[in-house]
TORTOR-914520 format. One line per 5 residues: number of its first residue (from 1); for each residue x negated, y negated, z negated of N, C-alpha, C. Coordinates in nm, 2 decimals. Layout:
<recs>
NUM) X Y Z X Y Z X Y Z ~ ...
</recs>
This chain:
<recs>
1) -10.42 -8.70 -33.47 -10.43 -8.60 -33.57 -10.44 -8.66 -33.71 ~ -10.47 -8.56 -33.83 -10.47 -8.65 -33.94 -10.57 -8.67 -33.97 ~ -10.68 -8.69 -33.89 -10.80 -8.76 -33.90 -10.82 -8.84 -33.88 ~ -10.72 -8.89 -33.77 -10.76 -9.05 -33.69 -10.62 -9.08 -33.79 ~ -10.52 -9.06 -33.87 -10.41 -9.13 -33.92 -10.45 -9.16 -34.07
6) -10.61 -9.07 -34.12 -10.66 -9.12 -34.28 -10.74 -9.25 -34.20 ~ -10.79 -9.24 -34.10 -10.91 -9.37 -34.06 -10.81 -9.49 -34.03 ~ -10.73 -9.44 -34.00 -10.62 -9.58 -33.96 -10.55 -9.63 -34.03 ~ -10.58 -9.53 -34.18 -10.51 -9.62 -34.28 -10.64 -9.70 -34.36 ~ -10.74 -9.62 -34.35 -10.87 -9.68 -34.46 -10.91 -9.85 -34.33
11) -10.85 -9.83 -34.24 -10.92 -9.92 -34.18 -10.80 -10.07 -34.15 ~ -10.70 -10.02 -34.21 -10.59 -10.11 -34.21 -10.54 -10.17 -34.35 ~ -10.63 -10.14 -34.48 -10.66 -10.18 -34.58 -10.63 -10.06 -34.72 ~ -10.66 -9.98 -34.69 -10.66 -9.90 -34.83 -10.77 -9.90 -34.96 ~ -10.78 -9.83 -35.03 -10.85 -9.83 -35.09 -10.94 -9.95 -35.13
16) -11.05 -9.97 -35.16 -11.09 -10.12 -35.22 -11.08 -10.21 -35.11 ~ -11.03 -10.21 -34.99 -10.98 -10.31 -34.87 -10.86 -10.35 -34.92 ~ -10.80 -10.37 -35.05 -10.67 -10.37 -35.06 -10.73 -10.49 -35.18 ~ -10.83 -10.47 -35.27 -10.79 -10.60 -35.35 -10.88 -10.76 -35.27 ~ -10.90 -10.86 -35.33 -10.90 -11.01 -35.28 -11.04 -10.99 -35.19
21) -11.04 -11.04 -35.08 -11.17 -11.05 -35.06 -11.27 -10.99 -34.94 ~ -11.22 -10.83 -34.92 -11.22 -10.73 -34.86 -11.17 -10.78 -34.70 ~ -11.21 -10.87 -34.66 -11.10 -10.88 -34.53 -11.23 -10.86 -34.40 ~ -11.13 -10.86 -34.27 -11.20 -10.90 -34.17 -11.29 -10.75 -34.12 ~ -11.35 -10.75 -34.01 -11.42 -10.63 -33.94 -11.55 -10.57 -34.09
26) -11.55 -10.44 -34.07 -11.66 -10.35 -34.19 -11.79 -10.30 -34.10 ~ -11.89 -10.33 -34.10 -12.02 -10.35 -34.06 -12.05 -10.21 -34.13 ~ -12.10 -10.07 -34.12 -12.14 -9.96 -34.14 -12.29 -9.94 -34.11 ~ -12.37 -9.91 -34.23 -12.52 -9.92 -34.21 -12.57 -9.76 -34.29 ~ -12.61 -9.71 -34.16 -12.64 -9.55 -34.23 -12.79 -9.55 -34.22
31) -12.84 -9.55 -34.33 -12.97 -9.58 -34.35 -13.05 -9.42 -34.40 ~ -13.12 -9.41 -34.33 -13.19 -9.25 -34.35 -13.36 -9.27 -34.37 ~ -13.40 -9.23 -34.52 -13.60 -9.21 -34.50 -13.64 -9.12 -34.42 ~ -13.74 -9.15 -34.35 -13.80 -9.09 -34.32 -13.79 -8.91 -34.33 ~ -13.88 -8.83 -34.28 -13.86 -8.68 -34.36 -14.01 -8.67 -34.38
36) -14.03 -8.57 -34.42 -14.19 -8.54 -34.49 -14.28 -8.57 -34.39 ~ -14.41 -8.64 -34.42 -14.49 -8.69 -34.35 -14.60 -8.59 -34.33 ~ -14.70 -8.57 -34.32 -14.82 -8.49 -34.35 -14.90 -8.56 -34.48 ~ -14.88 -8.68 -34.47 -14.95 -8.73 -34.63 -14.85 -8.68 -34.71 ~ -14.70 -8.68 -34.75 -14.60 -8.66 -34.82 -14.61 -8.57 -34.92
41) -14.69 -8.43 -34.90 -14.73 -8.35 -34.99 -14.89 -8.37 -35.07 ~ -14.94 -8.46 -35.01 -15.06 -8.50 -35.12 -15.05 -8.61 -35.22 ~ -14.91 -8.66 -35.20 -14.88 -8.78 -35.33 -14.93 -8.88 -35.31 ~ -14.95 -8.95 -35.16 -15.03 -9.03 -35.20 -14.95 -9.21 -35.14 ~ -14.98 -9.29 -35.16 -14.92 -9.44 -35.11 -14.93 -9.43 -34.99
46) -14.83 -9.39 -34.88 -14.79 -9.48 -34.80 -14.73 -9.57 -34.74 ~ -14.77 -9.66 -34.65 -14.72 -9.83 -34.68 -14.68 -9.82 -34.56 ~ -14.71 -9.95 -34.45 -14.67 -10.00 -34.39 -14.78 -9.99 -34.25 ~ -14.89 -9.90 -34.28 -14.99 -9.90 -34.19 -14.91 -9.85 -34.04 ~ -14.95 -9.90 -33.93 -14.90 -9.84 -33.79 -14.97 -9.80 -33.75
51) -14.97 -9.66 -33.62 -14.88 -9.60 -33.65 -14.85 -9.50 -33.77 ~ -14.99 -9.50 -33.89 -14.93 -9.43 -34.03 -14.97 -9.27 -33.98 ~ -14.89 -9.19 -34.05 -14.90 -9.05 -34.09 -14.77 -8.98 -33.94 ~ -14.76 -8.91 -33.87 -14.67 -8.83 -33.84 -14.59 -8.72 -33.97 ~ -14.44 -8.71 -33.88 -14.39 -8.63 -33.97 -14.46 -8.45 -33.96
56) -14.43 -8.41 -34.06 -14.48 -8.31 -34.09 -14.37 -8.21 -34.00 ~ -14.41 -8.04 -33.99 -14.28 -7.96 -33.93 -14.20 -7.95 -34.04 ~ -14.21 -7.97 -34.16 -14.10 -7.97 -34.27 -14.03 -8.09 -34.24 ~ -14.09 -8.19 -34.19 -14.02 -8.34 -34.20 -13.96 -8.32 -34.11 ~ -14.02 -8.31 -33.97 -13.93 -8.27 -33.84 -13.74 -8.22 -33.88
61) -13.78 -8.07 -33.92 -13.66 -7.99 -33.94 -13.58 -8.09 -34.09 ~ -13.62 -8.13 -34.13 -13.55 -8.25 -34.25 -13.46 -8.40 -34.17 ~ -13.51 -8.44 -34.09 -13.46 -8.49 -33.96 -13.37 -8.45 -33.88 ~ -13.38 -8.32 -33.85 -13.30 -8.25 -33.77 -13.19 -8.22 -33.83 ~ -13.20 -8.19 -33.95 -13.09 -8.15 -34.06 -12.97 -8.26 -34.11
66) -13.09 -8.40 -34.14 -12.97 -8.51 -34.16 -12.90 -8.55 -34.04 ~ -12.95 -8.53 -33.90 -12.86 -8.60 -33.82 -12.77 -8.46 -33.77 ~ -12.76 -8.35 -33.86 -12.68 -8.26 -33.82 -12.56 -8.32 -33.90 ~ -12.60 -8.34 -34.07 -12.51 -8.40 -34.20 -12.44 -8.51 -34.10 ~ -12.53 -8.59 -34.08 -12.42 -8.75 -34.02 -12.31 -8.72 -33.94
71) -12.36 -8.64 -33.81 -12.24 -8.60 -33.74 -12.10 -8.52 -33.81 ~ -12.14 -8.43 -33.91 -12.06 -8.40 -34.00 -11.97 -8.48 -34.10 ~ -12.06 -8.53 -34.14 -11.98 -8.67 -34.27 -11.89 -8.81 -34.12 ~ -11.94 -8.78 -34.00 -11.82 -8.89 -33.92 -11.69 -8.83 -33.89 ~ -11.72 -8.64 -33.89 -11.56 -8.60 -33.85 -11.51 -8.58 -33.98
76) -11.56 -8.63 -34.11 -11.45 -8.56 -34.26 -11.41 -8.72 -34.28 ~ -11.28 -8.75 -34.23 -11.24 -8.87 -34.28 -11.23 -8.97 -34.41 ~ -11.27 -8.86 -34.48 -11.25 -8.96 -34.65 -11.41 -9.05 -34.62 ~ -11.50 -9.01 -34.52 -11.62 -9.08 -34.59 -11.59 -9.22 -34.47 ~ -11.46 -9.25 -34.40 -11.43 -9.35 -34.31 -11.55 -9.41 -34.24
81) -11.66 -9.29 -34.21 -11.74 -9.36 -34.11 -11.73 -9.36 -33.92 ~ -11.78 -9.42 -33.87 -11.75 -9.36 -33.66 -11.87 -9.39 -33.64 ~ -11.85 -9.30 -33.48 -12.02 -9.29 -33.44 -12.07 -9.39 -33.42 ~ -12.20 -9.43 -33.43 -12.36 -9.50 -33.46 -12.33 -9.53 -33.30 ~ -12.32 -9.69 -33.27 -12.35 -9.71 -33.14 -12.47 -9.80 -33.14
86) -12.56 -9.83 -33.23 -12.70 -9.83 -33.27 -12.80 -9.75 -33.30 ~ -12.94 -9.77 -33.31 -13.02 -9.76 -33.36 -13.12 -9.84 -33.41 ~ -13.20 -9.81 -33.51 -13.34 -9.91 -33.57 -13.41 -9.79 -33.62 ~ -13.55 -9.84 -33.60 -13.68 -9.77 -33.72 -13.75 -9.91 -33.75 ~ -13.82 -9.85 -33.85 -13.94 -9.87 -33.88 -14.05 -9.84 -33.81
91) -14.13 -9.97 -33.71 -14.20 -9.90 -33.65 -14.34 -9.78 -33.65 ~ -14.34 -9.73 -33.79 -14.42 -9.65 -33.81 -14.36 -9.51 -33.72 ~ -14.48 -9.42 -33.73 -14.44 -9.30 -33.62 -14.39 -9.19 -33.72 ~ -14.37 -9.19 -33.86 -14.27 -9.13 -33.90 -14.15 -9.18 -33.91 ~ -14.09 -9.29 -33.91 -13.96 -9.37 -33.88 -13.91 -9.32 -33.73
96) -14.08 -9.34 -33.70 -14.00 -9.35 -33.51 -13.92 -9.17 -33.50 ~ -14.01 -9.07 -33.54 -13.99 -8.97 -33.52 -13.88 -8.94 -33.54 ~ -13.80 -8.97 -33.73 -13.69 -8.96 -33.73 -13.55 -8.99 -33.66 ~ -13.63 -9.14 -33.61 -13.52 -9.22 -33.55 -13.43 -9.13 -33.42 ~ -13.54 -9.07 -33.34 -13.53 -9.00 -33.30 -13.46 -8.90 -33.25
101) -13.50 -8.77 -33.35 -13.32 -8.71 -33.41 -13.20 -8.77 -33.44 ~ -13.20 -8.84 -33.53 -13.08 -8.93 -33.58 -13.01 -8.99 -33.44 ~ -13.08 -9.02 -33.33 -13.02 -9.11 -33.25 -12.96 -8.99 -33.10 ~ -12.99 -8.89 -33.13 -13.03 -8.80 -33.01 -12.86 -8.78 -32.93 ~ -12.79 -8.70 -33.04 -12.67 -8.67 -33.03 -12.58 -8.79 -32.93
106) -12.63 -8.89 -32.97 -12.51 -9.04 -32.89 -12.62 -9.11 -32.82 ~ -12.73 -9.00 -32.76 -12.83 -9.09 -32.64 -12.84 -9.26 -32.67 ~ -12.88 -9.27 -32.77 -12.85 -9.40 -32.83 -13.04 -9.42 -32.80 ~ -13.06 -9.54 -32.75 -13.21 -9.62 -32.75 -13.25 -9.67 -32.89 ~ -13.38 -9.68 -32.92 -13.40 -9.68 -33.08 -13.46 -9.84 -33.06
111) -13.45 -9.89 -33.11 -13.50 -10.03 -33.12 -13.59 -10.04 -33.24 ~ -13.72 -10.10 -33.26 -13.79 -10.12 -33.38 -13.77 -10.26 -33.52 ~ -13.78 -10.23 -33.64 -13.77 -10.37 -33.66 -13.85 -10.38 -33.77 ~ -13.93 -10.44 -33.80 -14.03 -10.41 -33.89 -13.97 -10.49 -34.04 ~ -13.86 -10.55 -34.02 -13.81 -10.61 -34.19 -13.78 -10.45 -34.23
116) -13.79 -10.33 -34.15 -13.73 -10.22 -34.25 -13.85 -10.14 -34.31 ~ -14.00 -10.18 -34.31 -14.13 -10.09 -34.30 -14.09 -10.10 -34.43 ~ -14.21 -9.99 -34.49 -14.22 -9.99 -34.61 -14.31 -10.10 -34.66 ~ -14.30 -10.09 -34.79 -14.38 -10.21 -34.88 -14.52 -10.22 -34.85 ~ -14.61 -10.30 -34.84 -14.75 -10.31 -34.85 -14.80 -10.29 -34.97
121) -14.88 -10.17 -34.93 -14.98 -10.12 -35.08 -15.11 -10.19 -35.07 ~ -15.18 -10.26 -34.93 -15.30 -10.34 -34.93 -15.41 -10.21 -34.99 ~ -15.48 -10.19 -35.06 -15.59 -10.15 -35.04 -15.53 -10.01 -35.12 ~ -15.44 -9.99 -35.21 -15.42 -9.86 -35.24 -15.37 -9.76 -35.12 ~ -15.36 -9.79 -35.01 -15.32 -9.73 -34.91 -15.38 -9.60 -34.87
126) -15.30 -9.47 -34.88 -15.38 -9.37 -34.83 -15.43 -9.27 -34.95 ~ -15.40 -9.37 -35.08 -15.48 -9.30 -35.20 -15.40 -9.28 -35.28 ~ -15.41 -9.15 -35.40 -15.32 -9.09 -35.52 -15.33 -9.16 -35.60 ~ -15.21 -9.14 -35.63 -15.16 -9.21 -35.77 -15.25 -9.23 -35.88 ~ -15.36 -9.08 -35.90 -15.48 -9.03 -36.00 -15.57 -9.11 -35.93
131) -15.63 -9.11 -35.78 -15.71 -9.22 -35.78 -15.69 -9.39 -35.81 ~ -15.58 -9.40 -35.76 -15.56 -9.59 -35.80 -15.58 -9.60 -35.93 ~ -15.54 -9.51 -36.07 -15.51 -9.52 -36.17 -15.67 -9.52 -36.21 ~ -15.79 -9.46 -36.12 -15.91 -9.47 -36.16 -15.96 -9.58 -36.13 ~ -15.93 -9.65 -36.01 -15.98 -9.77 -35.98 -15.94 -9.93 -36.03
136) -15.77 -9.90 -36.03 -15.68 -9.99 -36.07 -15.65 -9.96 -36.21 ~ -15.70 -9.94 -36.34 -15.63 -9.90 -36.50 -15.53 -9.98 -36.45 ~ -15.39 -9.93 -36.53 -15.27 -10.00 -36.52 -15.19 -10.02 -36.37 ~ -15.27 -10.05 -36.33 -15.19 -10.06 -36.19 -15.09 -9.99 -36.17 ~ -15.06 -9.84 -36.12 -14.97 -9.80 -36.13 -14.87 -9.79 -36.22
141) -14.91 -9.82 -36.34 -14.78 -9.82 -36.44 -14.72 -10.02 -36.39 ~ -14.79 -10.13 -36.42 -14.75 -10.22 -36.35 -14.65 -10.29 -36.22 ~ -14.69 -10.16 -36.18 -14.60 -10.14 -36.00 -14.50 -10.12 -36.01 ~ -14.50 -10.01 -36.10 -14.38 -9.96 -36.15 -14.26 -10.05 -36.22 ~ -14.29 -10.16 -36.32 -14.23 -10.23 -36.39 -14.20 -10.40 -36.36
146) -14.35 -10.42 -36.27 -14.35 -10.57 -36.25 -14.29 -10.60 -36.09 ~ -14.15 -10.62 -36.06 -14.16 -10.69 -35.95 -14.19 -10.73 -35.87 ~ -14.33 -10.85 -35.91 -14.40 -10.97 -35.85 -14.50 -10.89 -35.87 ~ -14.56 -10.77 -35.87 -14.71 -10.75 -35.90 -14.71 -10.69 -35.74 ~ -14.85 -10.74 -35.73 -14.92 -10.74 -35.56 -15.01 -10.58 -35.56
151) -14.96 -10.49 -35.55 -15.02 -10.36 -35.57 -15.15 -10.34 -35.43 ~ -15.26 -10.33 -35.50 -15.36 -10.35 -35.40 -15.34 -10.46 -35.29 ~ -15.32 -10.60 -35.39 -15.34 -10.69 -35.36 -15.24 -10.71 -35.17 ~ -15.09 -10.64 -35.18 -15.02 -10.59 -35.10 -14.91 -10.70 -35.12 ~ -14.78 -10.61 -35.09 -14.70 -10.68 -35.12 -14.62 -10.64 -35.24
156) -14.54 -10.76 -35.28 -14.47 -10.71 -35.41 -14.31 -10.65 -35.36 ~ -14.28 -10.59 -35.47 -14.14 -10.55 -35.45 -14.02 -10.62 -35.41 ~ -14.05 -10.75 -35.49 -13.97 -10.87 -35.49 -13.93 -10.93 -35.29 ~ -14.09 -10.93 -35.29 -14.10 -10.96 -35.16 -14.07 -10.83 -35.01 ~ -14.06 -10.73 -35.04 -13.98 -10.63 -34.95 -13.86 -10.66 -35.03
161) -13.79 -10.70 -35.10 -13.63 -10.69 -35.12 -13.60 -10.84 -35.07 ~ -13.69 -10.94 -35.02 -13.64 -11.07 -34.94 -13.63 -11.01 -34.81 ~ -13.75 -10.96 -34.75 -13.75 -10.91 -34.60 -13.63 -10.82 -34.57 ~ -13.64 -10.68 -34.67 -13.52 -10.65 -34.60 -13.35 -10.64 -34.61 ~ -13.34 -10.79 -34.70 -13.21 -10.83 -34.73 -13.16 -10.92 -34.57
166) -13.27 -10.98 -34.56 -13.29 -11.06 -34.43 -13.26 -10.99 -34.31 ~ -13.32 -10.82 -34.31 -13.32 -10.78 -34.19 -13.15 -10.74 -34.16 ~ -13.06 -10.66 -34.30 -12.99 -10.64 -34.29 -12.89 -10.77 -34.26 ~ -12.88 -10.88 -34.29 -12.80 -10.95 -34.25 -12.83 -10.97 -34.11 ~ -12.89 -10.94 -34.04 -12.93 -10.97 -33.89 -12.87 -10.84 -33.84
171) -12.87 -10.74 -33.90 -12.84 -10.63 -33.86 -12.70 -10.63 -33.87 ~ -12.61 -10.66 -33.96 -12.49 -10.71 -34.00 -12.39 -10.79 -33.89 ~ -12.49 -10.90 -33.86 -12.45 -11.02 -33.79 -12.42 -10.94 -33.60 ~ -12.51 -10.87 -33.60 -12.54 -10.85 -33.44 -12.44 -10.67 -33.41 ~ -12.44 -10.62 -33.52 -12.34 -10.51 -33.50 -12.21 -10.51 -33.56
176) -12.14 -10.59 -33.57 -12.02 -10.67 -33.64 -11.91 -10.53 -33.63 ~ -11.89 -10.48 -33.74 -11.80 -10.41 -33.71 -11.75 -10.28 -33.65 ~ -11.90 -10.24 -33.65 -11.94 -10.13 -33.58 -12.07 -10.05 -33.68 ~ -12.12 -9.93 -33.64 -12.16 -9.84 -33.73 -12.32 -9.84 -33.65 ~ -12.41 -9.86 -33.74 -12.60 -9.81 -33.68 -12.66 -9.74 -33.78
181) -12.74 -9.68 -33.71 -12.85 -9.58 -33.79 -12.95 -9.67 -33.78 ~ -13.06 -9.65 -33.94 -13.15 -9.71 -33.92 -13.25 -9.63 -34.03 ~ -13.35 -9.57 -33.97 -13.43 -9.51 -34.05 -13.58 -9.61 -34.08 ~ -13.58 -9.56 -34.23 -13.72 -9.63 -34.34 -13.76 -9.57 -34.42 ~ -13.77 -9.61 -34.53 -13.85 -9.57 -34.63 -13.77 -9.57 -34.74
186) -13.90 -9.55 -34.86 -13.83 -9.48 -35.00 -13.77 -9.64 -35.08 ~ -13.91 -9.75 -35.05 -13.91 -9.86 -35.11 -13.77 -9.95 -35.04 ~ -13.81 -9.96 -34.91 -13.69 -10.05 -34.87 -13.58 -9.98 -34.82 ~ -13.59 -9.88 -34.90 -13.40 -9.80 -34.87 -13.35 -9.83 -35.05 ~ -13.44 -9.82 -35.10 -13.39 -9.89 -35.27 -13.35 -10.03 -35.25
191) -13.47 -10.11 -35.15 -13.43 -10.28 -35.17 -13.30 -10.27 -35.05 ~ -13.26 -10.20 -35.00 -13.13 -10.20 -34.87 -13.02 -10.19 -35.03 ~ -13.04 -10.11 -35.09 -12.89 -10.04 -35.25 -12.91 -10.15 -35.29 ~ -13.04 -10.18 -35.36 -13.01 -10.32 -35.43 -12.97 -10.43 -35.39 ~ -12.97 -10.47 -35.27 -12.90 -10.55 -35.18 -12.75 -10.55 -35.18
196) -12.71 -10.45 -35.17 -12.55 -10.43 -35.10 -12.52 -10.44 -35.34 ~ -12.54 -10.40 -35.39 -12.51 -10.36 -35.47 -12.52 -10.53 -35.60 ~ -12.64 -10.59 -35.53 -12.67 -10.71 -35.63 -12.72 -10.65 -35.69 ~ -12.79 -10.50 -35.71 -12.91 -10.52 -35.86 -13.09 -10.59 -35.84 ~ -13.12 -10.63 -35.92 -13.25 -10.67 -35.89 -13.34 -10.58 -35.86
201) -13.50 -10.63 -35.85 -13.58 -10.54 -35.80 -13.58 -10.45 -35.92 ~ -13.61 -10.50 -36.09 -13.63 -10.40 -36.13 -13.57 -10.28 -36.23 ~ -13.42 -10.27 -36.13 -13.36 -10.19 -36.12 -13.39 -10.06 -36.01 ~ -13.46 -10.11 -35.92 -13.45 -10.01 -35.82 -13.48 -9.86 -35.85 ~ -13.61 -9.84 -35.93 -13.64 -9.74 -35.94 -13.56 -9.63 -35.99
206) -13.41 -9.71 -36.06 -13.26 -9.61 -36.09 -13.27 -9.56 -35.95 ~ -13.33 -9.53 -35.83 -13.24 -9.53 -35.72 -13.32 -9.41 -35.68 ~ -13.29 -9.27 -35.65 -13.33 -9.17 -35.57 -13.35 -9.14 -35.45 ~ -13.44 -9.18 -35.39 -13.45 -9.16 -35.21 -13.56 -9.06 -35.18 ~ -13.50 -8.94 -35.17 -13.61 -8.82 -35.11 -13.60 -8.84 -35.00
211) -13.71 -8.77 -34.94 -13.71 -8.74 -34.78 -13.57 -8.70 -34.72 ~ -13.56 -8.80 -34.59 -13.44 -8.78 -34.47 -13.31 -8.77 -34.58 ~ -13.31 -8.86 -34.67 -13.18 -8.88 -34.76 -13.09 -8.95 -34.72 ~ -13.01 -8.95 -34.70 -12.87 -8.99 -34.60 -12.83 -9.13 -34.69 ~ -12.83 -9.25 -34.67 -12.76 -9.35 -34.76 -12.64 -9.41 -34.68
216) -12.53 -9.39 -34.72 -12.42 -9.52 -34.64 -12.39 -9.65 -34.72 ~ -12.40 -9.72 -34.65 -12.38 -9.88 -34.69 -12.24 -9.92 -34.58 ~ -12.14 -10.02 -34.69 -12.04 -10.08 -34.60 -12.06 -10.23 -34.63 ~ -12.04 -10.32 -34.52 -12.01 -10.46 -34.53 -11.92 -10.50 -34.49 ~ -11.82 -10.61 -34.56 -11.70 -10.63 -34.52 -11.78 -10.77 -34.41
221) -11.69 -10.86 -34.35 -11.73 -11.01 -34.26 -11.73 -11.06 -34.36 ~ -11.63 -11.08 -34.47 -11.57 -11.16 -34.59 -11.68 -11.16 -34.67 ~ -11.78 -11.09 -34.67 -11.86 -11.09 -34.80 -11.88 -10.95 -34.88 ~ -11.76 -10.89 -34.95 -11.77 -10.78 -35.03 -11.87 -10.66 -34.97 ~ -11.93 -10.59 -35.01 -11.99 -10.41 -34.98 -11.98 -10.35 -35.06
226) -12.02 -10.23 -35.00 -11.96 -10.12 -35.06 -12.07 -10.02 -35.04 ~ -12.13 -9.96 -35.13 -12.21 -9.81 -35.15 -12.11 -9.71 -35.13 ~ -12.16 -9.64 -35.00 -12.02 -9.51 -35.02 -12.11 -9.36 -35.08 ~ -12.24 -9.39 -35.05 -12.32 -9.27 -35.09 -12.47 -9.27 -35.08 ~ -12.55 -9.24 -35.17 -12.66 -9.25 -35.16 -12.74 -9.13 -35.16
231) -12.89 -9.13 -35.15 -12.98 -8.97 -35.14 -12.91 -8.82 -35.12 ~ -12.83 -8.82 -35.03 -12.75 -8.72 -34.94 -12.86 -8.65 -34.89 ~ -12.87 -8.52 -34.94 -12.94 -8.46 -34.87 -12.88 -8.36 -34.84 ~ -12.97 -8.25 -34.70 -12.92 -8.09 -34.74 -13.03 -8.02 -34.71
</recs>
């Protein structure tokens, strides 16, 4: 039909597959946050604690909704994606939950990997923005701007955008050419863009990732990627 004859052209070199570089099998990384947690409506840091916060019944049905979108965005051929013969979470139990949904439709097994957790907040963990800013002056504005700053003596941004540049090439390497879902966070779904994209860490905060926000990432074998869409929501 002309759905498999636009995929068989995008996949036999059209569009940016057509200038230098672009060669060889396209690695598909459909990366989804989390959906609302039960902490998510109190504003407050959370990190990497296991198993963390469950999703909330808003987060739930936010889950349910993106892996209705995905199935949808794989039959509209301009977005040249095919079905997820993977999965990943983050082992937290809001990752896991989503993973969940997302994986349900293609009985797909979820595998855990912890290069996708969210950032370590170390002792801000669990607390608002209005409290750290009572305990920490500056801290939160710092977090925000510095990189390398260890927020509650956690991890830095710098250092979630090594881990999970790392995980994705492992992720890259072992699904070659083929399409996975992998649900995370707000932090290391910015350091996943900044990755594919080469911006630094502190660029990220350009990057919009609400709850169960649908991101597609392409990798060529050759090297090149490609952002096909980011904070997809419905």
């Amino acid at each position: 039909g002309v759905a498999a004859a636009v995929r068989m052209a995008q996949a036999a070199g059209s569009g940016t597959q057509r200038h230098t570089g672009f060669d060889g099998p396209i690695t598909t990384v459909i990366i989804v946050r989390h959906g609302m947690s039960v902490d998510t409506g109190r504003d407050v840091f959370a990190g990497n604690v296991v198993p963390g916060p469950s999703l909330s019944p808003d987060g739930l049905a936010q889950a349910q909704a993106a892996s209705r979108e995905i199935r949808r965005m794989i039959d509209v051929p301009w977005f040249g994606l095919h079905a997820p013969v993977g999965a990943i979470a983050s082992p937290t139990a809001r990752t896991m939950e989503t993973a969940a949904e997302l994986a349900a439709p293609w009985g797909l097994e979820i595998g855990t990997d912890a290069g996708f957790i969210e950032q370590n907040f170390g002792e801000w963990d669990g607390l608002t923005a209005l409290q750290v800013r009572d305990r920490w002056p500056g801290g939160v504005e710092r977090w925000a701007s510095d990189p390398d700053y260890h927020p509650g003596d956690g991890e830095s941004r710098r250092e979630v955008g090594d881990r999970v540049k790392a995980a994705l090439t492992q992720v890259v390497d072992r699904w070659c050419g083929r399409c996975v879902l992998i649900a995370s966070h707000a932090v290391a779904t910015r350091a996943a863009i900044g990755a594919a994209l080469g911006a630094p860490p502190e660029a990220w905060a350009s990057f919009r990732i609400a709850p169960a926000s649908i991101n597609v990432l392409r990798f060529w074998a050759s090297g090149p990627t490609e952002v096909v869409c980011t904070n997809r929501t419905v």
